[in-house]
Backbone as ProteinMPNN parsed JSONL, in Angstrom:
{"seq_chain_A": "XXXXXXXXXXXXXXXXXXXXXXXXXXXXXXXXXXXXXXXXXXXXXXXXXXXXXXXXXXXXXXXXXXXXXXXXXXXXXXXXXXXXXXXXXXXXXXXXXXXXXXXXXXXXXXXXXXXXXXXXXXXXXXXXXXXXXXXXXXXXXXXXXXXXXXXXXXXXXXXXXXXXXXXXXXXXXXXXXXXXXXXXXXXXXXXXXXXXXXXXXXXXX", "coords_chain_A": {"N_chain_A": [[-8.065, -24.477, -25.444], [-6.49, -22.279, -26.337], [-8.264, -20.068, -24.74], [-7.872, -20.831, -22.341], [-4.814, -20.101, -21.772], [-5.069, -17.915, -22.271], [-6.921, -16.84, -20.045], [-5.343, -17.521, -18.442], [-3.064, -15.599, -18.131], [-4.549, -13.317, -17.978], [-5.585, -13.641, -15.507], [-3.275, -13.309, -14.006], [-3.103, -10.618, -12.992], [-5.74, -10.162, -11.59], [-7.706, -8.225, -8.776], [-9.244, -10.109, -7.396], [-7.156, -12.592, -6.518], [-5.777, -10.868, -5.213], [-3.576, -10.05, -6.344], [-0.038, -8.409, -7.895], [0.074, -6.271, -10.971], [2.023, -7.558, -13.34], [5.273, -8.327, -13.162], [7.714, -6.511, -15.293], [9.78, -8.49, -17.004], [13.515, -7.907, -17.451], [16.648, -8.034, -19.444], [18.816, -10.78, -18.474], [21.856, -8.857, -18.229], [21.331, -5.856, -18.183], [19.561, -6.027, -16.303], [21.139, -6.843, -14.253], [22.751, -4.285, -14.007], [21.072, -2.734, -13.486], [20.623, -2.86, -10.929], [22.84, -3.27, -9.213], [23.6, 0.132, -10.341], [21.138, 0.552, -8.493], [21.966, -0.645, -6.28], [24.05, 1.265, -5.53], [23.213, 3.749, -5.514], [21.707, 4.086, -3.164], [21.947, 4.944, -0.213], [22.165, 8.034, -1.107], [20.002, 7.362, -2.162], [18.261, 7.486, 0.027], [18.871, 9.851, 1.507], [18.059, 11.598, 0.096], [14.945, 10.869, 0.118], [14.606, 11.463, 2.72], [14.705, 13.952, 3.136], [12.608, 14.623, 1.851], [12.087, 14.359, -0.599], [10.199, 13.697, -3.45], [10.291, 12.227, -5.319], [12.579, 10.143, -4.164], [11.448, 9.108, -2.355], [9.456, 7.64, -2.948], [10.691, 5.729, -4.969], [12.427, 4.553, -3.159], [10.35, 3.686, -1.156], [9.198, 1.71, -3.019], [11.244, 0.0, -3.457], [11.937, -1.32, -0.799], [9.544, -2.368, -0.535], [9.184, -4.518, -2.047], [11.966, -5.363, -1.133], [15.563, -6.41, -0.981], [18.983, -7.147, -0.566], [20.599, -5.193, 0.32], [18.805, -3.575, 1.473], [16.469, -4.318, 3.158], [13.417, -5.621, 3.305], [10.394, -4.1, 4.143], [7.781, -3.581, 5.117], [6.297, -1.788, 6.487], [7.771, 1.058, 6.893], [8.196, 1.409, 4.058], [5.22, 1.427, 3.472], [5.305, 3.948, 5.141], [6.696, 5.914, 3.606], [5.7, 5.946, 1.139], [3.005, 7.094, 2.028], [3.938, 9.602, 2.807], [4.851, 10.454, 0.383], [2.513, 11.147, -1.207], [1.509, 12.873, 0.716], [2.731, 14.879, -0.176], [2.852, 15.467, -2.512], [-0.142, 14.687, -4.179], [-1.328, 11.693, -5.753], [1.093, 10.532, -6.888], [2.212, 8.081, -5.288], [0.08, 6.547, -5.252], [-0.898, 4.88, -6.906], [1.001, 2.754, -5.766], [0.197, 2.425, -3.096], [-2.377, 1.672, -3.22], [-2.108, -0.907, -3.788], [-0.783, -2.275, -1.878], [-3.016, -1.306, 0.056], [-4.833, -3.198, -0.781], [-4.091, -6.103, -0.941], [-3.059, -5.874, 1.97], [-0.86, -5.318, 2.762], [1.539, -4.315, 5.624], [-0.353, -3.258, 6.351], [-3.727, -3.778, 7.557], [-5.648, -5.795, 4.993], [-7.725, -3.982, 2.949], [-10.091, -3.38, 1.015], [-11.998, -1.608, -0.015], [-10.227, 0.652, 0.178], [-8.684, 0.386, -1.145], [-9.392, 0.678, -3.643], [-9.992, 3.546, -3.041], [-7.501, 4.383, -3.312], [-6.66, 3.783, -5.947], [-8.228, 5.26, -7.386], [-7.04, 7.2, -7.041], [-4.708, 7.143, -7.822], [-5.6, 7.033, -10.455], [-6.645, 9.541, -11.48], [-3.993, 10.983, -11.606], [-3.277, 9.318, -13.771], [-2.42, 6.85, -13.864], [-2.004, 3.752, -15.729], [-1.945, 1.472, -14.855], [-3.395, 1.899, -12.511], [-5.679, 2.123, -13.526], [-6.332, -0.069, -14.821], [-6.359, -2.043, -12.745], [-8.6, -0.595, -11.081], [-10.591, -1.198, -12.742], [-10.975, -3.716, -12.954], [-11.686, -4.113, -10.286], [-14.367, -2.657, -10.932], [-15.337, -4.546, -12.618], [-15.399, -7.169, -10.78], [-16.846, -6.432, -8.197], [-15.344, -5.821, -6.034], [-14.55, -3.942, -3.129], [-16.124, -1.522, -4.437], [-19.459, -1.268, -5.971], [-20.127, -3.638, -8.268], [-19.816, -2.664, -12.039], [-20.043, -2.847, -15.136], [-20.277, -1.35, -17.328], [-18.779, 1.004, -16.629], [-16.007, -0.86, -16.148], [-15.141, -1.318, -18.572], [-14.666, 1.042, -19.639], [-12.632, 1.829, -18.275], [-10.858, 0.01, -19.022], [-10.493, 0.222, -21.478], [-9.871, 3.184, -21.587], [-6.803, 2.297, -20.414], [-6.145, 0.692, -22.079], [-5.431, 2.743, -24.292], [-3.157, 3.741, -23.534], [-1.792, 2.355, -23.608], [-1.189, -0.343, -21.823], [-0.919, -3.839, -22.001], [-2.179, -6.0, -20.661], [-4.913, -4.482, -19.872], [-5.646, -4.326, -22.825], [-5.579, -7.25, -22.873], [-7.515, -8.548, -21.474], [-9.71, -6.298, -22.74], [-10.022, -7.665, -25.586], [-10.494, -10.485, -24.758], [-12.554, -10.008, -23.822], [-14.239, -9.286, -25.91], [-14.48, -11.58, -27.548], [-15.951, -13.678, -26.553], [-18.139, -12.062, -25.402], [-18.292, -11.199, -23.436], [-18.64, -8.818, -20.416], [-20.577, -7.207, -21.341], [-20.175, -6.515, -23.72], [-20.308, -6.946, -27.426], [-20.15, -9.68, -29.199], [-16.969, -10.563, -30.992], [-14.852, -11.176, -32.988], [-12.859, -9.621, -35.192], [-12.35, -7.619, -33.762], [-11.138, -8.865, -31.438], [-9.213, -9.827, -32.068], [-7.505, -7.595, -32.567], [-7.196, -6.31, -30.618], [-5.396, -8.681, -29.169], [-3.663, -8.318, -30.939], [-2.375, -5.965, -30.457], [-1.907, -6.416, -27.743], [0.283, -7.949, -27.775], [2.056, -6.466, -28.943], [2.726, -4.811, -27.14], [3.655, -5.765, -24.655], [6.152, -6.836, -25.612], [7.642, -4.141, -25.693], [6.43, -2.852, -23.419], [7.318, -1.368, -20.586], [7.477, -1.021, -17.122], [7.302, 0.423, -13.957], [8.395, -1.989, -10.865]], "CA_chain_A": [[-6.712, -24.349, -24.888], [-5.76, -20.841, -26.383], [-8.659, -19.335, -24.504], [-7.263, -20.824, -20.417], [-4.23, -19.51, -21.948], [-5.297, -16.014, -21.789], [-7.539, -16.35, -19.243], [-4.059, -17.209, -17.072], [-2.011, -14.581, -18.522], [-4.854, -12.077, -17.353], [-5.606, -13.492, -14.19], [-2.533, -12.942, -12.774], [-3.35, -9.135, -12.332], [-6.988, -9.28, -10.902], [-7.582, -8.174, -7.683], [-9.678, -11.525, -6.953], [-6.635, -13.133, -5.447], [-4.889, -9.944, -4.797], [-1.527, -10.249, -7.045], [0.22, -7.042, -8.677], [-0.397, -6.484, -12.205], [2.855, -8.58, -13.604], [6.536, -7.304, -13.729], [8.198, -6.846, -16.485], [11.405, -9.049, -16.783], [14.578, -7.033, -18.438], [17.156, -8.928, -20.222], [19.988, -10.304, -17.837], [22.672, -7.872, -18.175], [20.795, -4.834, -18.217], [18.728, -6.56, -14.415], [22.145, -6.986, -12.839], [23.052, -3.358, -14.574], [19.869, -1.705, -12.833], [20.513, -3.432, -9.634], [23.697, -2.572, -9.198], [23.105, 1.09, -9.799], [20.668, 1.02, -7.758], [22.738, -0.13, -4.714], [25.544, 1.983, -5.465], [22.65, 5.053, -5.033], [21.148, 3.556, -2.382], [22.573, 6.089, 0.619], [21.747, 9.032, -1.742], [18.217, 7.943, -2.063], [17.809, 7.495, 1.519], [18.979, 10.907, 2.206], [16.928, 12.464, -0.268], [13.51, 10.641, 0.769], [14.567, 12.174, 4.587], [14.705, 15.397, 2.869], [10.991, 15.405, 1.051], [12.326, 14.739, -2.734], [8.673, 12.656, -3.118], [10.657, 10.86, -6.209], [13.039, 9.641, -3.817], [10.504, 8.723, -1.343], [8.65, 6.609, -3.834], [11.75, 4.85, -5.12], [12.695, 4.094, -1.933], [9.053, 2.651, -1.021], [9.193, 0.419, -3.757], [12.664, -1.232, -2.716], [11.552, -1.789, 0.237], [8.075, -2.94, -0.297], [10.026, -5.721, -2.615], [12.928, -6.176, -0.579], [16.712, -6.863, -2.064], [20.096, -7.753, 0.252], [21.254, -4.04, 0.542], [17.734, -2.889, 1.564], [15.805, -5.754, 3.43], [11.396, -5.961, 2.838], [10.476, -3.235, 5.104], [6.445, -2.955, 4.694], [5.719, -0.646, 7.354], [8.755, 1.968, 6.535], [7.464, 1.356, 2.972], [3.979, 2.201, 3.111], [5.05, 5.352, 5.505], [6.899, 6.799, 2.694], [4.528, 6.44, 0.199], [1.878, 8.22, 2.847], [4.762, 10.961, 2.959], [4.879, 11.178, -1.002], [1.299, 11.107, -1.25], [0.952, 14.456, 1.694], [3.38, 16.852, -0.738], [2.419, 15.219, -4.089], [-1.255, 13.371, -4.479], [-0.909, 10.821, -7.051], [2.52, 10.299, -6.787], [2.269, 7.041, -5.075], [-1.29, 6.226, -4.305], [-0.949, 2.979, -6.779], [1.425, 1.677, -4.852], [-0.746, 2.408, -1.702], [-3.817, 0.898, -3.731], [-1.475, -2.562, -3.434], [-0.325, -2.473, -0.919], [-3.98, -2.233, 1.043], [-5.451, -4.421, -1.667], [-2.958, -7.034, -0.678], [-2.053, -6.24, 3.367], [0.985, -5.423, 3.051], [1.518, -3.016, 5.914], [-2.086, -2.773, 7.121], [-4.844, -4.733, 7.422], [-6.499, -5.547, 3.824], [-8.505, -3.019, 2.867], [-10.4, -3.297, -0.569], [-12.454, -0.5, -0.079], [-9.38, 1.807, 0.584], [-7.404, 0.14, -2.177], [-10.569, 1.141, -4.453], [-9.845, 5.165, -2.949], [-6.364, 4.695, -3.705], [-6.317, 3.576, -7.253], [-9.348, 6.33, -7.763], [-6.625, 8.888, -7.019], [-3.917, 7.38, -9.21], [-6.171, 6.94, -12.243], [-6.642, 11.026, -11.414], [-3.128, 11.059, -11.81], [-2.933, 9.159, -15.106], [-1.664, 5.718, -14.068], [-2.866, 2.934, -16.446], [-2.043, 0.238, -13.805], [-3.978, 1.582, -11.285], [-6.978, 1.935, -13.962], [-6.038, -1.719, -15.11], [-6.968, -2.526, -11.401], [-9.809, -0.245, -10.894], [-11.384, -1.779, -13.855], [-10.845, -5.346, -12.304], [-12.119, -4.219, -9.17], [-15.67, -2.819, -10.642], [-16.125, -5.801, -12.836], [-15.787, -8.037, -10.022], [-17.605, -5.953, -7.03], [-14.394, -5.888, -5.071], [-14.167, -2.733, -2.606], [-17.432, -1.138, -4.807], [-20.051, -2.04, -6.369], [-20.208, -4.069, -9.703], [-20.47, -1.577, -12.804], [-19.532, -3.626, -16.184], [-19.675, -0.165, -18.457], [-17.178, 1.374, -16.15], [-14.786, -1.787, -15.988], [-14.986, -1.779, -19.847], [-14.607, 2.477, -19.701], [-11.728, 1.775, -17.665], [-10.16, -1.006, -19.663], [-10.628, 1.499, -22.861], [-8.644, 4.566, -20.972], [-6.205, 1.628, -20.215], [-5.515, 0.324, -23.294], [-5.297, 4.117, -25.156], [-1.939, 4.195, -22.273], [-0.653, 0.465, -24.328], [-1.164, -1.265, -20.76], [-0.957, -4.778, -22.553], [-3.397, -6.353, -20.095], [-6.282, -4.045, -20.184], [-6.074, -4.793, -23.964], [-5.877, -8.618, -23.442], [-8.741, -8.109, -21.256], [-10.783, -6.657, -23.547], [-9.553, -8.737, -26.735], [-10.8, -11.461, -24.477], [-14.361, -9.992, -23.862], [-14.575, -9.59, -27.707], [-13.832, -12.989, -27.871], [-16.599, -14.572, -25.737], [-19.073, -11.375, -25.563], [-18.311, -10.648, -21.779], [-18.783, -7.236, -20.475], [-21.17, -6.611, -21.743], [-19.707, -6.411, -25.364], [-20.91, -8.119, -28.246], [-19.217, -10.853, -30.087], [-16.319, -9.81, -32.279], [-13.457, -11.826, -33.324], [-11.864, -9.169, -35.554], [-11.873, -6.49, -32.777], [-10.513, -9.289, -30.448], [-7.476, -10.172, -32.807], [-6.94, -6.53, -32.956], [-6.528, -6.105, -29.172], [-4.772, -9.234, -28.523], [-2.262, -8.36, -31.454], [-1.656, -4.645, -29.843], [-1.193, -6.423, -26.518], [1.503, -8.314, -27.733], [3.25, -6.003, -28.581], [2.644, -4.118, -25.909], [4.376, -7.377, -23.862], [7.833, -6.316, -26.142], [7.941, -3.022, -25.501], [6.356, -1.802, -22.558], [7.846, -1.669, -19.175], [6.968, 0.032, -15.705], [7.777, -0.662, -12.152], [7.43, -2.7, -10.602]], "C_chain_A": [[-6.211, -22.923, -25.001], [-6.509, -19.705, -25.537], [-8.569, -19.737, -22.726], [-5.788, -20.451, -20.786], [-3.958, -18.347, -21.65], [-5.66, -15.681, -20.73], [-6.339, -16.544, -17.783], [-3.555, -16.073, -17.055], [-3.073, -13.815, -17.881], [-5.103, -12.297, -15.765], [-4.774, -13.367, -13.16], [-2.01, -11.4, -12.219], [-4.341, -8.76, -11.798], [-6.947, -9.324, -9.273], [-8.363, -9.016, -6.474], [-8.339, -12.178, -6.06], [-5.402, -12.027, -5.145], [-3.286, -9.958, -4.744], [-1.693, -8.929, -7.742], [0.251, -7.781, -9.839], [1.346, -7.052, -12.767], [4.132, -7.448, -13.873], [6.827, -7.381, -14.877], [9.891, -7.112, -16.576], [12.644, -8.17, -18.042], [15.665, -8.427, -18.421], [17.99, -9.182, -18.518], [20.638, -9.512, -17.561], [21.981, -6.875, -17.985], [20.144, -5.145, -16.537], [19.905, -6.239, -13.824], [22.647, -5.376, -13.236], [22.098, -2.322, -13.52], [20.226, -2.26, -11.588], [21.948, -3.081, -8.881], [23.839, -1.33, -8.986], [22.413, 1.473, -8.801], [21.044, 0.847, -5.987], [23.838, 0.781, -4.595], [24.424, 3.516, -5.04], [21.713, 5.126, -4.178], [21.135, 4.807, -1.422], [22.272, 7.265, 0.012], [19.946, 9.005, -1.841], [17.294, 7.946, -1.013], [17.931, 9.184, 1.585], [18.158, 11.6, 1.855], [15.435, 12.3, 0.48], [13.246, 11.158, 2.383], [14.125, 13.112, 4.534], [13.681, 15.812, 2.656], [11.235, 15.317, -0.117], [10.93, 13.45, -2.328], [9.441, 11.418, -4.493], [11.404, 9.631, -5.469], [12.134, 8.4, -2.799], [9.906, 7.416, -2.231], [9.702, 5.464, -4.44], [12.325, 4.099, -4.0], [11.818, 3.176, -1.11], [8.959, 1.343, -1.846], [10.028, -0.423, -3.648], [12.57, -1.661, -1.575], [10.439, -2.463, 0.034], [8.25, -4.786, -1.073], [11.087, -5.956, -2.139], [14.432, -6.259, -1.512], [17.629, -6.719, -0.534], [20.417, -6.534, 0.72], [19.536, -3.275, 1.588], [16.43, -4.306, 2.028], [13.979, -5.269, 3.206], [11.156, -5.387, 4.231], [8.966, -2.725, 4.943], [6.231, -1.7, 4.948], [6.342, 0.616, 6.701], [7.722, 2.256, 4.898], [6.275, 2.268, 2.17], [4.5, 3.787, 3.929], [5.63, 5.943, 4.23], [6.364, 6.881, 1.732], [3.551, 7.559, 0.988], [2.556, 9.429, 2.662], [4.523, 11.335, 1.74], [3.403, 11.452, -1.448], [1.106, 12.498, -0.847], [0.94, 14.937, 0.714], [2.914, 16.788, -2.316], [1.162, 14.303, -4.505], [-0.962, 12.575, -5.455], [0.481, 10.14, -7.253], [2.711, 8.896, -5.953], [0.859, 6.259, -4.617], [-1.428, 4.808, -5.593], [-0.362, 2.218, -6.352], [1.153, 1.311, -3.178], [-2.358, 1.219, -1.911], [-3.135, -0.519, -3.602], [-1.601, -3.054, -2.674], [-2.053, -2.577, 0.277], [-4.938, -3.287, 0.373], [-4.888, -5.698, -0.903], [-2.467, -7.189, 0.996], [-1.331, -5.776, 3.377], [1.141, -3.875, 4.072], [1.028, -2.709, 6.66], [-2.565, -3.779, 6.65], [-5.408, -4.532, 5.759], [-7.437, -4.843, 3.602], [-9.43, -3.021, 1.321], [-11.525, -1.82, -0.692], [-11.487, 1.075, -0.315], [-8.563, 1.744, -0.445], [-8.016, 0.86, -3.518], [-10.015, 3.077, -4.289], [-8.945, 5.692, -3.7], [-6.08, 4.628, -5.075], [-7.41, 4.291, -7.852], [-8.133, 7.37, -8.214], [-5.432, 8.773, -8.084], [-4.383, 7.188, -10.768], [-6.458, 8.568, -12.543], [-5.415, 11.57, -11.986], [-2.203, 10.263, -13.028], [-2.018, 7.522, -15.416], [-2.728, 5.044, -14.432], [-2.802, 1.912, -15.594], [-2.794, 0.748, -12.99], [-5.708, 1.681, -12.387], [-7.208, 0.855, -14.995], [-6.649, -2.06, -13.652], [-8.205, -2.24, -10.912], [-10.576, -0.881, -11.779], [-11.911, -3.411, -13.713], [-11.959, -5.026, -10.951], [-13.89, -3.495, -9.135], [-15.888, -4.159, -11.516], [-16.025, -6.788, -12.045], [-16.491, -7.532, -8.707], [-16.787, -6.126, -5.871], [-13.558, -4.615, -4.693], [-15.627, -1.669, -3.174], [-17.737, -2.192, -5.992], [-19.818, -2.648, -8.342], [-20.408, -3.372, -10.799], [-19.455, -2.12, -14.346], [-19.376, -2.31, -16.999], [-18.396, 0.607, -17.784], [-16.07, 0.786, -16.146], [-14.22, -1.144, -17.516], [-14.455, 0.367, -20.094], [-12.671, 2.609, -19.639], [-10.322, 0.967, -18.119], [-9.469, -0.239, -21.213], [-9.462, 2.199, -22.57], [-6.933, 3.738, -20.726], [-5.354, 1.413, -21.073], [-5.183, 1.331, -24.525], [-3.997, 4.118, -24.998], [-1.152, 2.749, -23.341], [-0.589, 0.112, -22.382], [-1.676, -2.852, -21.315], [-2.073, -5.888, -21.512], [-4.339, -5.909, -19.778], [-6.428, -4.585, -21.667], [-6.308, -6.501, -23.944], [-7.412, -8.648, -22.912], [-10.21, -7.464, -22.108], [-11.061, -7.331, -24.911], [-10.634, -9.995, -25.921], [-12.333, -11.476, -24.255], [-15.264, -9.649, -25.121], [-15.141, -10.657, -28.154], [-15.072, -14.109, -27.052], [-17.746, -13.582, -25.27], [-19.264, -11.365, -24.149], [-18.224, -9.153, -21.682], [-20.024, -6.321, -20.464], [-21.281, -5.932, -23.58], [-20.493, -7.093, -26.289], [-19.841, -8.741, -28.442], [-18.067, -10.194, -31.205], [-14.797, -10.108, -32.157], [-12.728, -10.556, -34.119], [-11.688, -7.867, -34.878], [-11.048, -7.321, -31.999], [-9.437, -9.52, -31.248], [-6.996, -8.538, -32.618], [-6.392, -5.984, -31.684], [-5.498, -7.098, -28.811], [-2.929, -9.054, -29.636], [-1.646, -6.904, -30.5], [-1.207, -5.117, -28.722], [-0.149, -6.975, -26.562], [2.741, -7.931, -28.191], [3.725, -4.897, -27.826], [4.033, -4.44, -24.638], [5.557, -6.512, -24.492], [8.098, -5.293, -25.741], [7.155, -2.153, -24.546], [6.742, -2.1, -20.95], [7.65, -0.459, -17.564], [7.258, -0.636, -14.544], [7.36, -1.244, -11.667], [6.973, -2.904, -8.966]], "O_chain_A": [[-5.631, -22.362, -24.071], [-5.962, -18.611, -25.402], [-9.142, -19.012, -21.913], [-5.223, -20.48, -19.693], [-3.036, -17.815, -21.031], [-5.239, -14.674, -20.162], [-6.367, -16.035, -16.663], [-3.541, -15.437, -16.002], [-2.571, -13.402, -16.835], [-4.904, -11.428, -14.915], [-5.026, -13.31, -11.956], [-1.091, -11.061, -11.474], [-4.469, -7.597, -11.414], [-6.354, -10.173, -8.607], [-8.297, -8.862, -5.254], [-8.533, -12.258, -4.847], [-4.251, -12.377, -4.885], [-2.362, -9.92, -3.931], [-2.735, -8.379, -8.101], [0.356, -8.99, -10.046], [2.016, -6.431, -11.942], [4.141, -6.347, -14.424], [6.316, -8.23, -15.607], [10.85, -6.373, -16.35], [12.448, -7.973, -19.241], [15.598, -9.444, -17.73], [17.953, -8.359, -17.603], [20.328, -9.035, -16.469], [21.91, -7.032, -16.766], [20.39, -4.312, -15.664], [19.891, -5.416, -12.908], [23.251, -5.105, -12.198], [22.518, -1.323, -12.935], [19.641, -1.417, -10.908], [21.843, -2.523, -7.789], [24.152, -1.019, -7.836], [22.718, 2.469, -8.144], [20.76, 1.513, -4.992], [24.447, 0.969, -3.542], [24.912, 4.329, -4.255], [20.877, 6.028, -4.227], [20.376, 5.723, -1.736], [21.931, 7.961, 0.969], [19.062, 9.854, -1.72], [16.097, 8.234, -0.979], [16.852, 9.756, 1.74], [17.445, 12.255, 2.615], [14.867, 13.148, 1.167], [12.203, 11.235, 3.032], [13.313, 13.54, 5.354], [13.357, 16.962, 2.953], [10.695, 16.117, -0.881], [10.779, 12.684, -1.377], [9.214, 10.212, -4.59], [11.185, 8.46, -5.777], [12.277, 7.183, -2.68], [10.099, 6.253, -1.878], [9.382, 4.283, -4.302], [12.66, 2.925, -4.158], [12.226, 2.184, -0.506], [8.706, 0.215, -1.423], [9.733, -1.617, -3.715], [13.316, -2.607, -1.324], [10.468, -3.494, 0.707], [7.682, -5.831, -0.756], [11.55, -6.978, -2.646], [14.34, -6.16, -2.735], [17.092, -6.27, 0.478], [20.619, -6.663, 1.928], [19.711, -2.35, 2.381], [15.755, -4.992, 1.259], [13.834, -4.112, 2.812], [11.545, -5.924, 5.268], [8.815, -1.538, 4.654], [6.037, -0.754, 4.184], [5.598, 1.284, 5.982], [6.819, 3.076, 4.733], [6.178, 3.058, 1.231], [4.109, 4.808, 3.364], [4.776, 6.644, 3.687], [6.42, 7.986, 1.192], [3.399, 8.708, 0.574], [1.863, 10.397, 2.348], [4.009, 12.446, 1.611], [3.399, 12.287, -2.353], [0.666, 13.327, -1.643], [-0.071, 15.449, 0.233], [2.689, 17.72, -3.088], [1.378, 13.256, -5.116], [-0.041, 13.017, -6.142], [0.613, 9.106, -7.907], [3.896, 8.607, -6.119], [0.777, 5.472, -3.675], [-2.015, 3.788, -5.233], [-0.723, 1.041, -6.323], [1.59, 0.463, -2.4], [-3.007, 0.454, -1.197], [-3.937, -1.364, -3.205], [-2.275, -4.061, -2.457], [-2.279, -3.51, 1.047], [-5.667, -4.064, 0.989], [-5.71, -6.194, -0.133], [-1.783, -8.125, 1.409], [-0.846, -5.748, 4.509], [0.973, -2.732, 3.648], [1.424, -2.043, 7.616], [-2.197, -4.521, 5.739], [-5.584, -3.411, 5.283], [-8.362, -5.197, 4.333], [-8.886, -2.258, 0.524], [-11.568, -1.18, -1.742], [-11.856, 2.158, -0.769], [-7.813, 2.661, -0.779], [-7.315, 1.488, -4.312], [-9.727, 3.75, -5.278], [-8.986, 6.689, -4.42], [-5.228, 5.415, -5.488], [-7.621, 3.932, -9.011], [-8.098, 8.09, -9.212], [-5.099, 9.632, -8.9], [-3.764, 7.195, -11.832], [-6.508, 8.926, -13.72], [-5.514, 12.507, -12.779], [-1.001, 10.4, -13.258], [-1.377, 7.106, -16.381], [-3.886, 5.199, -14.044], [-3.865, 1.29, -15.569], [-3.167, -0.204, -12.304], [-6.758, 1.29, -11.878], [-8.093, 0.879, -15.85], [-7.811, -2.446, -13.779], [-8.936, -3.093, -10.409], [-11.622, -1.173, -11.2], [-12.863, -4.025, -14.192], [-12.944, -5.739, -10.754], [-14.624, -3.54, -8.147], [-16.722, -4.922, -11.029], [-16.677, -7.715, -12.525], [-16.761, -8.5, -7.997], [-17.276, -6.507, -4.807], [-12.551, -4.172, -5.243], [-16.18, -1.042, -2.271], [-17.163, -3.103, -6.588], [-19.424, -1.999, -9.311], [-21.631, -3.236, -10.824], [-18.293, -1.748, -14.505], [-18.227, -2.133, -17.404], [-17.292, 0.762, -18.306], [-15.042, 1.463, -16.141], [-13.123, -0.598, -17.633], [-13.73, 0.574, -21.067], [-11.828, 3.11, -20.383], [-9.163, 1.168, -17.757], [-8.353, -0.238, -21.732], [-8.345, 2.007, -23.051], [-5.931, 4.444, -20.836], [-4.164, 1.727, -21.069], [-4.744, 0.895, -25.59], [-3.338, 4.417, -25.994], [0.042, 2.524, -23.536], [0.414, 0.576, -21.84], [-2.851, -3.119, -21.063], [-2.794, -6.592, -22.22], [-5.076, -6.735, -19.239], [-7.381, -5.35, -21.813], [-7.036, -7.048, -24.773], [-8.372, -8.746, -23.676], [-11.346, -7.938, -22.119], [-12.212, -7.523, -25.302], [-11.584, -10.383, -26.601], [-13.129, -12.405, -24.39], [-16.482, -9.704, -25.293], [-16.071, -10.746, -28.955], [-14.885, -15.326, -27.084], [-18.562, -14.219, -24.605], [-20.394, -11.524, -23.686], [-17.85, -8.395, -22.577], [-20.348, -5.271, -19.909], [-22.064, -5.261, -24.253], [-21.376, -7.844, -25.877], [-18.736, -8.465, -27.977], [-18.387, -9.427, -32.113], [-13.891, -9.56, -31.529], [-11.662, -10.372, -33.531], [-10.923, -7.037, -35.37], [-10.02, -6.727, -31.673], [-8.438, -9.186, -30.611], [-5.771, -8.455, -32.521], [-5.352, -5.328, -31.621], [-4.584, -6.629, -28.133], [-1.77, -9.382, -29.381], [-0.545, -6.929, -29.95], [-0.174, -4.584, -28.314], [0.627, -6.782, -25.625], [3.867, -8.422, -28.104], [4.78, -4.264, -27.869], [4.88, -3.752, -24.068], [5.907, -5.503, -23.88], [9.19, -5.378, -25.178], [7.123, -0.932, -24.7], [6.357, -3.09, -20.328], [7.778, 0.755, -17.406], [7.407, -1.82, -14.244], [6.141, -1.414, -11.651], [6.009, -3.613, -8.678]]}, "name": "protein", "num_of_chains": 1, "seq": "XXXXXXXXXXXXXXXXXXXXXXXXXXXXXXXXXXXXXXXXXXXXXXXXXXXXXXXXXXXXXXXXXXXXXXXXXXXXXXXXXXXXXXXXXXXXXXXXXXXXXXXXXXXXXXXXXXXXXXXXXXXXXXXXXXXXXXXXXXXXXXXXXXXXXXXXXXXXXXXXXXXXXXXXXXXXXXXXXXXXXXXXXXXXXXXXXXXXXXXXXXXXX"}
């Protein structure tokens, strides 16, 4: 039981059925607090992303690519402004490009392209997109199969506290997948860091 437990909690970031790696829920008050702000600077971050600010651009991609009442689910728009923040700044949105063709959204599914894209933000130091790349060589989805790289990748991951690369490999401790050996008191030691990873770490979503 504790081990389809885990194996839910991680599967709802691999790129097998092509879901993002999991939000992270903020308390009440503080959600309607951020949400709020963020329509009140809504019109400001439009103007900027017109302008070329690539932060704006990217903030602006992501509210759209998720949608909200002030700002309706706008793929296309979406992905162009990531492509825009991408031109002036590489890295700067290419995991939310790696999603987005992982997933469709936008464009035709692409797993090969989603593979390019989350190449360039693991260049650029994001642990979610090398939480994904890591998914996507141990399952041979977009390239080929390469279990020391998943597990390379899972490593560089979990250095970042990305609480599901560590359950991930806690879990191949735990059952000698990977390519790992067997090793219950390495796997307690990942699955305790990932939980508290879970408390305290948060990223966009």
């Amino acid at each position: 039981m504790r081990r389809a437990v885990l194996v839910v909690a991680l599967a709802a970031c691999t790129p097998a059925d092509h879901r993002q790696a999991p939000e992270r829920a903020l308390p009440v008050a503080q959600a309607q607090h951020a949400e709020h702000a963020e329509h009140a600077e809504l019109p400001a971050m439009i103007a900027a992303a017109e302008a070329g600010d690539v932060a704006a651009q990217v903030a602006l991609g992501r509210l759209l690519r998720r949608g909200s009442p002030d700002a309706p689910r706008d793929l296309e728009r979406a992905r162009a402004l990531f492509l825009a923040a991408e031109a002036t700044r590489p890295g700067s949105a290419a995991y939310e490009l790696g999603l987005m063709s992982q997933s469709g959204q936008g464009a035709p599914a692409d797993r090969s392209a989603a593979v390019r894209w989350f190449e360039q933000a693991v260049q650029a130091g994001s642990a979610d997109a090398m939480f994904m790349l890591a998914n996507a060589a141990r399952a041979g989805l977009g390239t080929p199969v390469d279990l020391p790289r998943a597990v390379a990748l899972y490593e560089q991951a979990a250095a970042l506290e990305h609480p599901e690369a560590m359950q991930a490999l806690g879990l191949a401790h735990l059952h000698g997948e990977l390519g790992l050996p067997v090793d219950e008191a390495e796997s307690r030691r990942y699955m305790a860091a990932a939980g508290h990873a879970l408390q305290h770490h948060h990223r966009h979503p």
